[in-house]
Biopython code that builds the backbone (N, CA, C, O; Angstrom):
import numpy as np
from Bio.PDB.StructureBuilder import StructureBuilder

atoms = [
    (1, "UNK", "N", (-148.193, 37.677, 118.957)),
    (1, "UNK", "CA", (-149.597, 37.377, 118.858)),
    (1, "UNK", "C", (-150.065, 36.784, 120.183)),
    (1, "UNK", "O", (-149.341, 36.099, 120.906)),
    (2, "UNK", "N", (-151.154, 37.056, 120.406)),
    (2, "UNK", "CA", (-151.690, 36.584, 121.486)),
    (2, "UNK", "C", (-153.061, 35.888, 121.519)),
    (2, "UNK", "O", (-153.917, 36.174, 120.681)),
    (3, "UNK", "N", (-153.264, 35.022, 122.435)),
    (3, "UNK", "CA", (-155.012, 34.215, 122.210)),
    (3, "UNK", "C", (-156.007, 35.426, 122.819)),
    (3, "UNK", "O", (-155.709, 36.526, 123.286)),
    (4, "UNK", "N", (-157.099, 34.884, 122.656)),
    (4, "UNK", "CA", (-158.211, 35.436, 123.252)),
    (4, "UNK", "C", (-158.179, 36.032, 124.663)),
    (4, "UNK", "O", (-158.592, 37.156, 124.945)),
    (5, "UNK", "N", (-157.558, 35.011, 125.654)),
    (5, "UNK", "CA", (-157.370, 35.379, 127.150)),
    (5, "UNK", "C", (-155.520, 36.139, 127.456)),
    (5, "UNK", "O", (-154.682, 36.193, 128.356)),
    (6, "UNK", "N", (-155.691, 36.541, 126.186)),
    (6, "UNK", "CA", (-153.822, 37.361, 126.656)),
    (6, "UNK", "C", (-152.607, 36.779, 126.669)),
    (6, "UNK", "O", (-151.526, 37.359, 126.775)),
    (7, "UNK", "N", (-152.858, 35.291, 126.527)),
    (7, "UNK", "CA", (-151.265, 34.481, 126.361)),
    (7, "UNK", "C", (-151.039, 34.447, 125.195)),
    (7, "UNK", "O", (-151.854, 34.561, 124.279)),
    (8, "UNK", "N", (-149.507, 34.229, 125.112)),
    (8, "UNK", "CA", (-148.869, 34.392, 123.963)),
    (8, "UNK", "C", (-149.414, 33.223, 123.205)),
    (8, "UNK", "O", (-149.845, 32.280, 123.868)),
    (9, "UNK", "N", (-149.448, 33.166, 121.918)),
    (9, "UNK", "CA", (-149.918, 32.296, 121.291)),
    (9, "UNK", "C", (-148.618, 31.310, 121.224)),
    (9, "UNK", "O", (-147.458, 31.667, 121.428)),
    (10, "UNK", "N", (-149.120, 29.809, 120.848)),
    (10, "UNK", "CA", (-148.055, 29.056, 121.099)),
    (10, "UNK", "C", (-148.201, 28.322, 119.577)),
    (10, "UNK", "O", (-149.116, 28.335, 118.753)),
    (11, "UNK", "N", (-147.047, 27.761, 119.590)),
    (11, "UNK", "CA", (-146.681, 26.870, 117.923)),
    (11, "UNK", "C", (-147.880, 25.877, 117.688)),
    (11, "UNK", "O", (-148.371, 25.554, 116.607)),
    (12, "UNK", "N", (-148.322, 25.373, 119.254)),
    (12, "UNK", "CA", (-149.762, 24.318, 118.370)),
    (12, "UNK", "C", (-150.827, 25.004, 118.238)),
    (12, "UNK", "O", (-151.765, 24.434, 117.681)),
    (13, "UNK", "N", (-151.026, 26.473, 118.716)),
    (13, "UNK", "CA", (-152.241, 27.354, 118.674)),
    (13, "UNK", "C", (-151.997, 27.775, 117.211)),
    (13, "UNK", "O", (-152.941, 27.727, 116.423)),
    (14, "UNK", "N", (-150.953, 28.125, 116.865)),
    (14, "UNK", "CA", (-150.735, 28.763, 114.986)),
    (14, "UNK", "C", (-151.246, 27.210, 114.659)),
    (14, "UNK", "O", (-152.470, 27.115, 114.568)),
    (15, "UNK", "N", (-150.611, 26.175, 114.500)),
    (15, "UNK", "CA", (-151.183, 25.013, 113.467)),
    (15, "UNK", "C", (-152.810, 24.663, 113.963)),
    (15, "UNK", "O", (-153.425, 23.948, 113.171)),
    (16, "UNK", "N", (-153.386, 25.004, 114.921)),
    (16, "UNK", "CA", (-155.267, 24.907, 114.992)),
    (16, "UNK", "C", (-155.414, 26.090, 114.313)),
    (16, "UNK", "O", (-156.496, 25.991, 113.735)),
    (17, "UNK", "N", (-155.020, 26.940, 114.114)),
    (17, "UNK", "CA", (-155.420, 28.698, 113.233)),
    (17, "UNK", "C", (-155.467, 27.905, 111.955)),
    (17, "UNK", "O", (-156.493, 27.682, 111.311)),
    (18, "UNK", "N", (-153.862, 27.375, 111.556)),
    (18, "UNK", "CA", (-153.943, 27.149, 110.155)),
    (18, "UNK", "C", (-154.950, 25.883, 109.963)),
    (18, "UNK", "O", (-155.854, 26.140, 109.167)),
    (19, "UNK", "N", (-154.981, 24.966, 110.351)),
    (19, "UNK", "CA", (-155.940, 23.975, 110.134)),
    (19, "UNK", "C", (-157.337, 24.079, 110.333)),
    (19, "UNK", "O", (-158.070, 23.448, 109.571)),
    (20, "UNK", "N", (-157.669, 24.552, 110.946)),
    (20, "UNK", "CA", (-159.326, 25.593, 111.002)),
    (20, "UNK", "C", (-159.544, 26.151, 109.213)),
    (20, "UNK", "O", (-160.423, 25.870, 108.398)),
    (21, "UNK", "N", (-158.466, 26.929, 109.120)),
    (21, "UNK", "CA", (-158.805, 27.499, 108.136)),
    (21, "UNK", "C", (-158.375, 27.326, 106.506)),
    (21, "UNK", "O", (-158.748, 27.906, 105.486)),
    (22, "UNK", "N", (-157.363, 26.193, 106.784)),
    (22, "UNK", "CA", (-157.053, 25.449, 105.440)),
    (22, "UNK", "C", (-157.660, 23.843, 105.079)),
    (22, "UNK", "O", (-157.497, 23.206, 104.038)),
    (23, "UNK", "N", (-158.167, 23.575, 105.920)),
    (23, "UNK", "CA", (-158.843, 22.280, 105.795)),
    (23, "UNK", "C", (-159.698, 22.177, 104.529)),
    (23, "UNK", "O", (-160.016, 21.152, 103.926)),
    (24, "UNK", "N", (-159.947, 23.218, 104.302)),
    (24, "UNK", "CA", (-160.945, 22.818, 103.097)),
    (24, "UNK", "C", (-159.917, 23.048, 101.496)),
    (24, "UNK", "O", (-160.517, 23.217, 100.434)),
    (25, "UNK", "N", (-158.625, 23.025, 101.534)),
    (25, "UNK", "CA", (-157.883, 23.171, 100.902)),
    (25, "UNK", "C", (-156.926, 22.024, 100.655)),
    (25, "UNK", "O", (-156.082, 22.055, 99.759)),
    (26, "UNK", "N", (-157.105, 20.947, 101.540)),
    (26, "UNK", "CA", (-156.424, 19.691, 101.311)),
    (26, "UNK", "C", (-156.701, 18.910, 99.935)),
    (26, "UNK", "O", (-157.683, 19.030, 99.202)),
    (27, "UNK", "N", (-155.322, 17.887, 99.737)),
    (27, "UNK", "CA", (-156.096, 17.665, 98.550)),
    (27, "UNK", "C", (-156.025, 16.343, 98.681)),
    (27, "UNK", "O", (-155.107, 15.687, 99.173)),
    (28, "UNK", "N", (-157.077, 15.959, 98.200)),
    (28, "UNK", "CA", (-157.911, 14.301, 98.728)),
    (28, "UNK", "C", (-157.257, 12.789, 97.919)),
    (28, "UNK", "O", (-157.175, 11.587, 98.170)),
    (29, "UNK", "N", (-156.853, 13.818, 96.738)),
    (29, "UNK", "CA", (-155.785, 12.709, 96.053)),
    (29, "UNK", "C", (-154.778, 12.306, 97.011)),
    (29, "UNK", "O", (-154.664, 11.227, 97.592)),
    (30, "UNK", "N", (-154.153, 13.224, 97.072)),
    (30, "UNK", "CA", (-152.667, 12.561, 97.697)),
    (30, "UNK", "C", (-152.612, 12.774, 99.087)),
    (30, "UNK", "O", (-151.482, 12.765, 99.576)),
    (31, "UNK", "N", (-153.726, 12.994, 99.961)),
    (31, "UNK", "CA", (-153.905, 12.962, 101.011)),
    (31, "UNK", "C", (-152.902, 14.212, 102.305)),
    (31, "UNK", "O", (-152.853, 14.267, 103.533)),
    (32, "UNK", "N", (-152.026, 15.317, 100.776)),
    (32, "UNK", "CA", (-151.571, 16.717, 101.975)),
    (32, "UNK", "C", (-152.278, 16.949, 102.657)),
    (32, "UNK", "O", (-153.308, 16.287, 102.789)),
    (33, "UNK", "N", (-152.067, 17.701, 103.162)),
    (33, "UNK", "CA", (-152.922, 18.720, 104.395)),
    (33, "UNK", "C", (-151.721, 20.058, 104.395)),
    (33, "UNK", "O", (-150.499, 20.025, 104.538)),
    (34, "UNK", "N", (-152.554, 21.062, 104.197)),
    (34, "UNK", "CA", (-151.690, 22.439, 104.380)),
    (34, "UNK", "C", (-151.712, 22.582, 106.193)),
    (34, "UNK", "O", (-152.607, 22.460, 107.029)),
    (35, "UNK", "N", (-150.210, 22.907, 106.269)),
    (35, "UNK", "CA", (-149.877, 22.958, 107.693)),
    (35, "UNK", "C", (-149.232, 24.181, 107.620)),
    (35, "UNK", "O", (-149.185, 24.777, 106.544)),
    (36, "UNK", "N", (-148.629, 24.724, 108.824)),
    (36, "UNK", "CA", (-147.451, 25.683, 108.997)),
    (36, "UNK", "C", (-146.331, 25.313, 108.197)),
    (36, "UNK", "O", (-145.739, 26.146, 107.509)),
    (37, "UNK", "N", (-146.068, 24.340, 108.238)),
    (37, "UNK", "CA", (-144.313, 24.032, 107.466)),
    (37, "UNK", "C", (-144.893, 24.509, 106.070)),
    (37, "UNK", "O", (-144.244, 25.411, 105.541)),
    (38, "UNK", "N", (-145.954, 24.074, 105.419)),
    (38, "UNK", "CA", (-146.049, 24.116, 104.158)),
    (38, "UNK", "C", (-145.953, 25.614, 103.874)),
    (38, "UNK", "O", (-145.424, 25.865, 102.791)),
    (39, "UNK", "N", (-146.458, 26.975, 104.808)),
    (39, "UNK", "CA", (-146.265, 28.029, 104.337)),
    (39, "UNK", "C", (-144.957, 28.480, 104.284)),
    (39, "UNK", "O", (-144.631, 29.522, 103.716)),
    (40, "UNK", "N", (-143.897, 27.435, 105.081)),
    (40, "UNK", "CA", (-142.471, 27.719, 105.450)),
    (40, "UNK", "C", (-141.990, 27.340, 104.270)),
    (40, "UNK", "O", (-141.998, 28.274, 103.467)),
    (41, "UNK", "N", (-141.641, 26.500, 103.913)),
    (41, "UNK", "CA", (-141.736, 25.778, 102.670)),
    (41, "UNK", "C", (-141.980, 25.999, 101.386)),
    (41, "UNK", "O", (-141.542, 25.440, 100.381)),
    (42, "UNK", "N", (-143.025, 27.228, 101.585)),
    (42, "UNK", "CA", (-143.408, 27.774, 99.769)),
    (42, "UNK", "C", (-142.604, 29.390, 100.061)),
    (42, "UNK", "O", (-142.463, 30.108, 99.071)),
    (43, "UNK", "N", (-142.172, 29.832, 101.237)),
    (43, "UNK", "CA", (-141.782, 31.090, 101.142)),
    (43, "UNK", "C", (-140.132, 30.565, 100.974)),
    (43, "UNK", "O", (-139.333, 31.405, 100.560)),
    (44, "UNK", "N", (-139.567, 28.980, 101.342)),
    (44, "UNK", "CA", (-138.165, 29.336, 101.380)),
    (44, "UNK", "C", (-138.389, 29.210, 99.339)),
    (44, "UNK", "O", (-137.622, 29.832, 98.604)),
    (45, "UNK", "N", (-139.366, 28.453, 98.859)),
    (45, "UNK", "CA", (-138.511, 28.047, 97.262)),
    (45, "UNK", "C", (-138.997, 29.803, 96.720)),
    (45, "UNK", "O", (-138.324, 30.369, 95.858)),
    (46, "UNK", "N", (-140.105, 30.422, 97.304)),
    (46, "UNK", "CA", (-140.159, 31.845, 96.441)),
    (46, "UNK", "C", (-138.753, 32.551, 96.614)),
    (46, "UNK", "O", (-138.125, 33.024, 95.667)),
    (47, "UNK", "N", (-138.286, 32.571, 98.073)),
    (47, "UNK", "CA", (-137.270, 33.114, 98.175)),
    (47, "UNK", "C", (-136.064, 32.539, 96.952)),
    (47, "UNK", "O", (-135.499, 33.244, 96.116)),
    (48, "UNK", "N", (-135.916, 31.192, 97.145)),
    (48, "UNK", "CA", (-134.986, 30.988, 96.472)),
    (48, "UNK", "C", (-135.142, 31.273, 94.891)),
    (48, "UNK", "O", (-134.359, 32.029, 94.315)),
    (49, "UNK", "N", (-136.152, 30.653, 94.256)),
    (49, "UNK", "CA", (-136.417, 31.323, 92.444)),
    (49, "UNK", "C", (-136.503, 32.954, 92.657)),
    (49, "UNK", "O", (-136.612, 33.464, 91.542)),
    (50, "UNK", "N", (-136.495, 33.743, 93.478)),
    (50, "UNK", "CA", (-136.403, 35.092, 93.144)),
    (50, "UNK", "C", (-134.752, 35.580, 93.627)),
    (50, "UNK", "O", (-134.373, 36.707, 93.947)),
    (51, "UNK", "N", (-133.883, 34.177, 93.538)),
    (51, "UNK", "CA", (-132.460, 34.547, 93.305)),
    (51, "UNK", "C", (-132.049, 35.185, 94.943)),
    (51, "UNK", "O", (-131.275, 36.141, 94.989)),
    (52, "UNK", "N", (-132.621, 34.586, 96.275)),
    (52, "UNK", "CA", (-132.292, 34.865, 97.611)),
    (52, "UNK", "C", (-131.262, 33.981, 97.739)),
    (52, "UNK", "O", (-131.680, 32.824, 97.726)),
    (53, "UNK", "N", (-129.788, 34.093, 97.887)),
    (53, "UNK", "CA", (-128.123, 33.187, 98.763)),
    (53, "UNK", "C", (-129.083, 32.204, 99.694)),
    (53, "UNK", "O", (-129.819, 32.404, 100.661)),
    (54, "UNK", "N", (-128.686, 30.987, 98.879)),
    (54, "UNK", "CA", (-129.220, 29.886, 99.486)),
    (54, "UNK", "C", (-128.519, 29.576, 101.258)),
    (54, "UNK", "O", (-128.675, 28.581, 101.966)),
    (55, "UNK", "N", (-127.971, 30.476, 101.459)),
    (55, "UNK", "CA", (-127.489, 30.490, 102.970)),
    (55, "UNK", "C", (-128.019, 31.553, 103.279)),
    (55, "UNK", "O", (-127.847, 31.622, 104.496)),
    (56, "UNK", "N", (-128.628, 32.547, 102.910)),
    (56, "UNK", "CA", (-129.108, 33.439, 103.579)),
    (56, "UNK", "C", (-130.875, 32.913, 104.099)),
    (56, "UNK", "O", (-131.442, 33.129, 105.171)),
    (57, "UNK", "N", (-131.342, 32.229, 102.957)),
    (57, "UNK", "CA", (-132.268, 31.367, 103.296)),
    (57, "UNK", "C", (-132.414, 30.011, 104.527)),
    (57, "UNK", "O", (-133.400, 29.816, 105.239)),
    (58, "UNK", "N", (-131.178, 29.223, 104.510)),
    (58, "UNK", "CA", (-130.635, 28.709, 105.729)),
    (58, "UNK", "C", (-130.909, 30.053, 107.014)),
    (58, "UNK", "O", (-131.983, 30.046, 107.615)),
    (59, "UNK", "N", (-130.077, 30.912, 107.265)),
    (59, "UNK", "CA", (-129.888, 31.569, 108.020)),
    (59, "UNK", "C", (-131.839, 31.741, 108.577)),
    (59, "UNK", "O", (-132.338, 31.285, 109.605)),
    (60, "UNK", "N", (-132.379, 32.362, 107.714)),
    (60, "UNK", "CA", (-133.947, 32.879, 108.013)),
    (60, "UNK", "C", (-134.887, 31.305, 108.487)),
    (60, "UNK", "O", (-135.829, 31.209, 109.274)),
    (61, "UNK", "N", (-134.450, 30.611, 107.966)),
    (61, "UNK", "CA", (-135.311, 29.347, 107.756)),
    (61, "UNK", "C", (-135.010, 28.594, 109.797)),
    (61, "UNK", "O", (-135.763, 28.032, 110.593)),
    (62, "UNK", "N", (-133.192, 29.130, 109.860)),
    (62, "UNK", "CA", (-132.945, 28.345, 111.245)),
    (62, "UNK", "C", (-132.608, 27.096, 110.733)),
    (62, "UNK", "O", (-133.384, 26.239, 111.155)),
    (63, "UNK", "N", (-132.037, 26.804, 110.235)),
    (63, "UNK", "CA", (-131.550, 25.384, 109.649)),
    (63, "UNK", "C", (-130.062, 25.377, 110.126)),
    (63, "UNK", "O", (-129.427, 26.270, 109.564)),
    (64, "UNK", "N", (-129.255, 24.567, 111.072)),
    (64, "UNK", "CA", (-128.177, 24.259, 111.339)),
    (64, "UNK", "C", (-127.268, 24.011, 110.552)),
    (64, "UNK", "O", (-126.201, 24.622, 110.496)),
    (65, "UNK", "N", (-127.731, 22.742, 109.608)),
    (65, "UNK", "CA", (-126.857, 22.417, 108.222)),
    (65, "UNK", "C", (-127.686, 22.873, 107.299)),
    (65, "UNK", "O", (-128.915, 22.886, 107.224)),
    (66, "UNK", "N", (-126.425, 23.428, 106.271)),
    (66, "UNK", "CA", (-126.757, 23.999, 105.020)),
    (66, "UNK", "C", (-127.292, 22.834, 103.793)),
    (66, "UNK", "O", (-127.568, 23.331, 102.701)),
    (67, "UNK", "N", (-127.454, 21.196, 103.953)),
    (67, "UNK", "CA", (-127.897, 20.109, 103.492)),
    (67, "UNK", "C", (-129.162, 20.614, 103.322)),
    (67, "UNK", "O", (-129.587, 21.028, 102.243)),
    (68, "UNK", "N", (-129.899, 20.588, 104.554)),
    (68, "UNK", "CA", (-131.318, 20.794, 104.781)),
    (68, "UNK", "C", (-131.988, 21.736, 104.062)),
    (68, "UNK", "O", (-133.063, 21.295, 103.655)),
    (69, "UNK", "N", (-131.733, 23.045, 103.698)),
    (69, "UNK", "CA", (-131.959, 23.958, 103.076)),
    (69, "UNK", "C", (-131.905, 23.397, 100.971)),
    (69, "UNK", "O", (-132.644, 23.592, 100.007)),
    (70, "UNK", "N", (-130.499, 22.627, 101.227)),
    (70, "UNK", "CA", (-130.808, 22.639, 99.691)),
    (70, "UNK", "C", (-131.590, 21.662, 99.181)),
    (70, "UNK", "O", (-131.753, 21.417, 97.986)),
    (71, "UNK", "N", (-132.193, 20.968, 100.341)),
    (71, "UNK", "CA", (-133.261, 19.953, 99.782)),
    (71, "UNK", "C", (-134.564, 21.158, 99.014)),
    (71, "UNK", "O", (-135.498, 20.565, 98.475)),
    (72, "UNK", "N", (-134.607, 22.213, 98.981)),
    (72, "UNK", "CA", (-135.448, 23.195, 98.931)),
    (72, "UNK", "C", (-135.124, 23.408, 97.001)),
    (72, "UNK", "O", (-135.909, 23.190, 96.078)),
    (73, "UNK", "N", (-133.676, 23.905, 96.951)),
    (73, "UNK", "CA", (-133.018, 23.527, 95.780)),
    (73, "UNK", "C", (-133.203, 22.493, 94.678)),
    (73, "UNK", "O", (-133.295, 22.818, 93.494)),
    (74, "UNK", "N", (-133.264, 20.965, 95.203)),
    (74, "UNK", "CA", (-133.207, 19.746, 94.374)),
    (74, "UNK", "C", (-134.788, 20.179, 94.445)),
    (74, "UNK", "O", (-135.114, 20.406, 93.280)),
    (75, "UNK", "N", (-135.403, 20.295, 94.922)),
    (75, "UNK", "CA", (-137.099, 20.497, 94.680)),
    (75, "UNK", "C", (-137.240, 20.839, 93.235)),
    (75, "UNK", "O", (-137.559, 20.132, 92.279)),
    (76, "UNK", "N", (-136.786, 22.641, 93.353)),
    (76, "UNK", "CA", (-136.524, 23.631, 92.404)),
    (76, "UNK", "C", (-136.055, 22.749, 91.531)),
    (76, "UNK", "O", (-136.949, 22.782, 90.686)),
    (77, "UNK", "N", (-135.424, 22.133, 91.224)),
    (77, "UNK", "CA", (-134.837, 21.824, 90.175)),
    (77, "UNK", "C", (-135.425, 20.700, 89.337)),
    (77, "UNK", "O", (-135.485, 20.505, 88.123)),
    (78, "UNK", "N", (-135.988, 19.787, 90.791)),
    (78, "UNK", "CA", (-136.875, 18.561, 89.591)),
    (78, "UNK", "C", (-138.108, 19.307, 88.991)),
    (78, "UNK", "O", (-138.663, 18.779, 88.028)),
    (79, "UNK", "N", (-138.532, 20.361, 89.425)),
    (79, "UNK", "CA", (-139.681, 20.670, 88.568)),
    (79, "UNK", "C", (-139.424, 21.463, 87.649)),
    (79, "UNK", "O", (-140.232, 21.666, 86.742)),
    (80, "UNK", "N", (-138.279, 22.041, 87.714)),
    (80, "UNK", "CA", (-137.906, 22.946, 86.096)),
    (80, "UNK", "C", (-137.601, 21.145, 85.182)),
    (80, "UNK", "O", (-138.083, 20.870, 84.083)),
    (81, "UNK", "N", (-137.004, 20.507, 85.744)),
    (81, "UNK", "CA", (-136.939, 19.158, 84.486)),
    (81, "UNK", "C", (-138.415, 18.767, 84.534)),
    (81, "UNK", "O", (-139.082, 18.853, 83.503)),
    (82, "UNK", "N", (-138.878, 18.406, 85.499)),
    (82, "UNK", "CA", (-140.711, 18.243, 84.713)),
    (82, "UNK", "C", (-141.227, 19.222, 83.930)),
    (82, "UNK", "O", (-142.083, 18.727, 83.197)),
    (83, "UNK", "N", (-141.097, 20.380, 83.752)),
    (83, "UNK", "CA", (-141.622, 21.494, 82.878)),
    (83, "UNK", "C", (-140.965, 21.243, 81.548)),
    (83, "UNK", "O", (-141.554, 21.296, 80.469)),
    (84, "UNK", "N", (-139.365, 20.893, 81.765)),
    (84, "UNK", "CA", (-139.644, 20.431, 80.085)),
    (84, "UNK", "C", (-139.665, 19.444, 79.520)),
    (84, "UNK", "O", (-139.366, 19.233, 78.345)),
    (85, "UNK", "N", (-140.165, 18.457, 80.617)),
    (85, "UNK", "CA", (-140.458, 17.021, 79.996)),
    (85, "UNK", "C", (-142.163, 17.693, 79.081)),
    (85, "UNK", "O", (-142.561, 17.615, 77.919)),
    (86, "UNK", "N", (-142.609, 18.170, 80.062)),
    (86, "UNK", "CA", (-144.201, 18.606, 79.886)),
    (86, "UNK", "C", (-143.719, 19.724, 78.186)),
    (86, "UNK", "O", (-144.703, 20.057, 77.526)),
    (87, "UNK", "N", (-142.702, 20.062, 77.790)),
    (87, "UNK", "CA", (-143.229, 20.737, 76.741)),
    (87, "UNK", "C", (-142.145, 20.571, 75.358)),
    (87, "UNK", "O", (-141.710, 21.362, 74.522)),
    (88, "UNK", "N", (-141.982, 19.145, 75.610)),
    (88, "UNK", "CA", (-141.538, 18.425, 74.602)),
    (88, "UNK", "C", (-142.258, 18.628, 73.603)),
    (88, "UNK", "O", (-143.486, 18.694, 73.658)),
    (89, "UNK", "N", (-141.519, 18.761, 72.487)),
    (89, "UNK", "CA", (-142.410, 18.777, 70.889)),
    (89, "UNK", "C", (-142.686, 17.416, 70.784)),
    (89, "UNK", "O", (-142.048, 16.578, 71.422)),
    (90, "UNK", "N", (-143.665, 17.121, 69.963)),
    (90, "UNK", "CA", (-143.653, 15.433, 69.648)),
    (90, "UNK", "C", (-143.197, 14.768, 68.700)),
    (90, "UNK", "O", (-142.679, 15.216, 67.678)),
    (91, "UNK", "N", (-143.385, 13.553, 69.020)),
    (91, "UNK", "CA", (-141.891, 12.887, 67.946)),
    (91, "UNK", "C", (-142.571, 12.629, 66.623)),
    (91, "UNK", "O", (-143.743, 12.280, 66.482)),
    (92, "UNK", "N", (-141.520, 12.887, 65.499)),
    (92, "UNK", "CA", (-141.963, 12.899, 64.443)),
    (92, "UNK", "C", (-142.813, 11.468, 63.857)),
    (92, "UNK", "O", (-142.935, 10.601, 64.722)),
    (93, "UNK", "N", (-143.306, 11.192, 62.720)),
    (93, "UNK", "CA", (-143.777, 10.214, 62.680)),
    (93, "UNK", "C", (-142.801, 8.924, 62.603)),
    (93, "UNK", "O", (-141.652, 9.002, 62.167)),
    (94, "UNK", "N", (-143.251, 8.011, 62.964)),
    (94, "UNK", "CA", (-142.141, 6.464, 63.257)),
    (94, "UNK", "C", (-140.864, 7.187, 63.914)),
    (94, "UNK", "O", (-139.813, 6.643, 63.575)),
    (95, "UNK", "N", (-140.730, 8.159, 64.673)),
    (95, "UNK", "CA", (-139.371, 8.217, 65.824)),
    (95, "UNK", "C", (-139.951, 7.763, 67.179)),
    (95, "UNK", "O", (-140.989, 8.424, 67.224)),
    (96, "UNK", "N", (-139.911, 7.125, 68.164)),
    (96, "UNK", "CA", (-139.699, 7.341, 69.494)),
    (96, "UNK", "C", (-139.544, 8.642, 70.148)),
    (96, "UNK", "O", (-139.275, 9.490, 69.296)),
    (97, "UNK", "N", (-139.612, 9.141, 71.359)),
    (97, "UNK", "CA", (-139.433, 10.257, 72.321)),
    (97, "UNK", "C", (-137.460, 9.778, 72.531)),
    (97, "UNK", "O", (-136.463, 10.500, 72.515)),
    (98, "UNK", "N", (-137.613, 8.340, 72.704)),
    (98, "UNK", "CA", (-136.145, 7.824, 72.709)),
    (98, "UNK", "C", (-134.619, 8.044, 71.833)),
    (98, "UNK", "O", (-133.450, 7.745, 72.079)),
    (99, "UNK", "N", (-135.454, 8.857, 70.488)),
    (99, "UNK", "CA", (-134.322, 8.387, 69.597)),
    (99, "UNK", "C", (-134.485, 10.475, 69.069)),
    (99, "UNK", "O", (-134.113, 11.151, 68.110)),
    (100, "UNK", "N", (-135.231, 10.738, 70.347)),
    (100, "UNK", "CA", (-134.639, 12.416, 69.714)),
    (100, "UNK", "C", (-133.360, 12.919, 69.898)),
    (100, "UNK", "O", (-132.870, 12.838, 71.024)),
    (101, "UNK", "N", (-132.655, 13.487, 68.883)),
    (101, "UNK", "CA", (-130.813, 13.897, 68.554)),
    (101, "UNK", "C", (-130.945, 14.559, 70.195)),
    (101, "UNK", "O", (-129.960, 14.052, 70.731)),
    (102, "UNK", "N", (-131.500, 15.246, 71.051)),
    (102, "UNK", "CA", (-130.897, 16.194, 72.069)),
    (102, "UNK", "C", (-130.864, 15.518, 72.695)),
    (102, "UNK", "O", (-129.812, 15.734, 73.296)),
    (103, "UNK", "N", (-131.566, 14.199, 73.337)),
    (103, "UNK", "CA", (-131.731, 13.551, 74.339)),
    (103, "UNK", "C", (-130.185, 12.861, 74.349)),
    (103, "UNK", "O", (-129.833, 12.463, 75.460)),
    (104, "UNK", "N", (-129.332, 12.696, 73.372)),
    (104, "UNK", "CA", (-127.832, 12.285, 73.412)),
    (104, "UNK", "C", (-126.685, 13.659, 73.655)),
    (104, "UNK", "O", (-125.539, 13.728, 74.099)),
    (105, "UNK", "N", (-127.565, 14.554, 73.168)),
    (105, "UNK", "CA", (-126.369, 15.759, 73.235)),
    (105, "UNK", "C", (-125.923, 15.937, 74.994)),
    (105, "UNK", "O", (-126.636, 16.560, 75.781)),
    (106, "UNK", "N", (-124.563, 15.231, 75.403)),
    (106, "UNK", "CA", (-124.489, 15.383, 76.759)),
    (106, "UNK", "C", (-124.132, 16.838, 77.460)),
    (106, "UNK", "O", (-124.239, 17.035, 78.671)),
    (107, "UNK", "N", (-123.678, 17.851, 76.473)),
    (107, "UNK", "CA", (-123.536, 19.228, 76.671)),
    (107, "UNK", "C", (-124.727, 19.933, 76.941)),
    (107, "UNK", "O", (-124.897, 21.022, 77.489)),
    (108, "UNK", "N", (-125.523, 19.124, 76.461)),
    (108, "UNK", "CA", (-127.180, 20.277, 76.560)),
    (108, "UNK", "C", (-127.828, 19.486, 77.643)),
    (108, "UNK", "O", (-128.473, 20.163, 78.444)),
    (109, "UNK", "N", (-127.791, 17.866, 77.893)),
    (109, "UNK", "CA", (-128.628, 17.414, 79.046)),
    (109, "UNK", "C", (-128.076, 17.708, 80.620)),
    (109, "UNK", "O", (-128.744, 17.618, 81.650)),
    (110, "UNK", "N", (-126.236, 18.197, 80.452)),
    (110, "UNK", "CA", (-125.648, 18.569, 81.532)),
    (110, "UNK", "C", (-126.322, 19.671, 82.003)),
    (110, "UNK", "O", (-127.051, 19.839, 82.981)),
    (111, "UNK", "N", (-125.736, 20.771, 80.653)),
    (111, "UNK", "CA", (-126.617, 22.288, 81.184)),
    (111, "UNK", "C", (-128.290, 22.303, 81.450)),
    (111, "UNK", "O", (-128.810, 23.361, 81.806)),
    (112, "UNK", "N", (-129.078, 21.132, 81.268)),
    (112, "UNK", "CA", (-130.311, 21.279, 81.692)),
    (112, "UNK", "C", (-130.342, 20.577, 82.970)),
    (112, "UNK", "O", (-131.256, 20.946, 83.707)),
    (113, "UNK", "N", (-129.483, 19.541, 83.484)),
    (113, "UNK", "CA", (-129.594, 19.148, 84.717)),
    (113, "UNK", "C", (-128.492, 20.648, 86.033)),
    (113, "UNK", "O", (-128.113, 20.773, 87.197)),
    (114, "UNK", "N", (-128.488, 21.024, 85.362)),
    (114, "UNK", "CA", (-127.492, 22.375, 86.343)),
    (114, "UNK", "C", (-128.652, 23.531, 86.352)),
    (114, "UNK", "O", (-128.556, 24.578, 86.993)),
    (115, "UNK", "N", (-129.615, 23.211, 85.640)),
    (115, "UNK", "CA", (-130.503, 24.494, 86.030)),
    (115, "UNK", "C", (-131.639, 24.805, 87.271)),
    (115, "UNK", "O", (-132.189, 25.904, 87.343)),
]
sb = StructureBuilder()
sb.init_structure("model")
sb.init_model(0)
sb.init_chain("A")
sb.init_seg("    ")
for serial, (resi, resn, name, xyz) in enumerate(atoms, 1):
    if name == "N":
        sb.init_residue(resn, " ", resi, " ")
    sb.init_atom(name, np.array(xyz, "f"), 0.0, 1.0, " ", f" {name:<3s}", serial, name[0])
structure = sb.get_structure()
């Protein structure tokens, strides 16, 4: 890619492209701002939930250690456990959320923390 006057475009010329044109996409709560990393960032977890070798993702991403990459992973993973915190049945009358039988079954909270 190149600018207007023929030079190659440079890494802070892409983040004024993206910030020009995502600014109005920030979100005011928590004060993000969509940058370049963030498009890096949503293509490594698509890659990864559509089942891409989490080293082959390293490899594309340019990541030295393979650590760095699976922070991409633990992401993936706390939000499949928020999804089924979010679709908990509710507790019967006079039980707690505390005293539901699965929340002890350690065979089923293992296999839900491995997913």
């Amino acid at each position: 890619m190149f600018t207007a006057h023929g030079r190659p475009l440079t890494r802070s010329g892409i983040y004024k492209i993206v910030r020009r044109h995502a600014s109005g996409f920030d979100d005011p709560r928590t004060g993000r701002k969509i940058t370049p990393h963030t498009f890096r960032h949503t293509a490594a977890v698509h890659l990864l939930e559509a089942g891409v070798e989490v080293n082959v993702i390293r490899g594309w991403l340019g990541h030295a250690d393979l650590s760095t990459t699976n922070r991409y992973a633990e992401i993936n993973t706390r939000a499949k456990l928020e999804a089924l915190r979010t679709c908990e049945p509710p507790s019967p009358a006079g039980e707690s959320r505390s005293e539901l039988i699965w929340r002890s079954d350690e065979t089923l909270l293992n296999w839900l923390s491995s997913l």
